[in-house]
C-alpha distance (Angstrom), angle and dihedral (degrees) to the residues before:
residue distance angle dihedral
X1 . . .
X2 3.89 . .
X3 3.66 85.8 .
X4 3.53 101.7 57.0
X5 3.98 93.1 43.3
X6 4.02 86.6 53.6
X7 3.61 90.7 49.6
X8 3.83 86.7 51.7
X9 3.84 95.4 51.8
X10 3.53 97.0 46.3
X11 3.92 93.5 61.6
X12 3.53 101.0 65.7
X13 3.91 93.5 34.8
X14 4.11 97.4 73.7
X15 4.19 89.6 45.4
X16 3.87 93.8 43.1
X17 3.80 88.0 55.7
X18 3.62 98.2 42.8
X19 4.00 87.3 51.6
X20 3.69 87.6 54.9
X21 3.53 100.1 44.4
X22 3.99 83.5 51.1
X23 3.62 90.0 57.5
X24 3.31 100.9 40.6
X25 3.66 97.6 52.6
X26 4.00 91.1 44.7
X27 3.70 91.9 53.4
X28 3.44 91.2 52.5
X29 4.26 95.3 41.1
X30 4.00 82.4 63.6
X31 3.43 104.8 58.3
X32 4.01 107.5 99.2
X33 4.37 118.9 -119.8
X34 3.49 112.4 -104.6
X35 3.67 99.6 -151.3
X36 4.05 123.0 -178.0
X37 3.65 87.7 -165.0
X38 3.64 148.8 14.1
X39 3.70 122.0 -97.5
X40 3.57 117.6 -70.0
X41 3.48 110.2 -80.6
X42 3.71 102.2 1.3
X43 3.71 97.7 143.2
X44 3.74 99.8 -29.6
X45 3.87 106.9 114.1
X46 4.63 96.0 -166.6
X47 3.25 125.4 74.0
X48 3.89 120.2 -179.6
X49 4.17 126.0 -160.5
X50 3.85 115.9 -139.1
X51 3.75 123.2 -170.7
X52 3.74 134.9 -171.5
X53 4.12 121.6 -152.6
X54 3.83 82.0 -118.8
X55 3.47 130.3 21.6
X56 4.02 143.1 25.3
X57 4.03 115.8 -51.8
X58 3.23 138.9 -160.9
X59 3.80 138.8 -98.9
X60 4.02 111.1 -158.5
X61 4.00 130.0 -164.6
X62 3.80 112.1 -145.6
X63 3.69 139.7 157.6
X64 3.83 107.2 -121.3
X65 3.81 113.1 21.6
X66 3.68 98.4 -103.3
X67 3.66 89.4 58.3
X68 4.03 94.4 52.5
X69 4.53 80.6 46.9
X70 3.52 92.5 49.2
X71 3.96 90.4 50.7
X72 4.12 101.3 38.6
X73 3.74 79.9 52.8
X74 3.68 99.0 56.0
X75 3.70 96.1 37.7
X76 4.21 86.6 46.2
X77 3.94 82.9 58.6
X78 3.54 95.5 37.2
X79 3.59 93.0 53.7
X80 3.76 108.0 28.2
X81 3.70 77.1 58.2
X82 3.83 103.5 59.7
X83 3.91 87.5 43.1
X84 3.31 100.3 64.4
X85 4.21 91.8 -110.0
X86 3.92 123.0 125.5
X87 3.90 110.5 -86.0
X88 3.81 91.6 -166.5
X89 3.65 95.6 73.1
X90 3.79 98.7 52.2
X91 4.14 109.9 145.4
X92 3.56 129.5 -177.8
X93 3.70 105.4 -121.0
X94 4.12 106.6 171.3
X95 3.60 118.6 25.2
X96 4.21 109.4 165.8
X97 3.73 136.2 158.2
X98 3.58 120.5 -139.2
X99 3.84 122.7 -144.9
């Protein structure tokens, strides 16, 4: 008896989580990008390397070298941050334009 009631259970389980997977995954597909930028390097010809003393940087497209500073700086902080490194001692140690 225990054997047919399992084998009853187990055929709705597999299409009840595909169906929520489906909606789960379309809910989230709708939601719109918030992006602060544009993609890295989509018409932005500098790019600027910034380093902590600890930590992960950040490497920044931007189109005028202050720009790609500004931006290594911020991600630099942002990431030496979340890394467990020392945000305070962030430098900009590449900055280049490309032609």
């Amino acid at each position: 008896m225990s054997a047919k009631r399992l084998c009853q259970c187990s055929s709705w389980i597999l299409p009840s989580l595909i169906a929520v997977s489906l909606v789960l995954t379309a809910s989230c597909s709708s939601r719109a990008a918030k992006n602060r930028y544009p993609a890295s390097g989509v018409g932005d010809s500098c790019y600027a390397k910034a380093l902590p003393t600890v930590g992960e940087g950040g490497l920044a497209w931007g189109s005028s070298l202050n720009i790609a500073r500004q931006k290594s700086l911020n991600n630099c902080i942002r990431y030496a941050g979340r890394s467990g490194g020392t945000p305070d001692t962030c430098q900009v140690v590449l900055a280049k334009c490309k032609n």
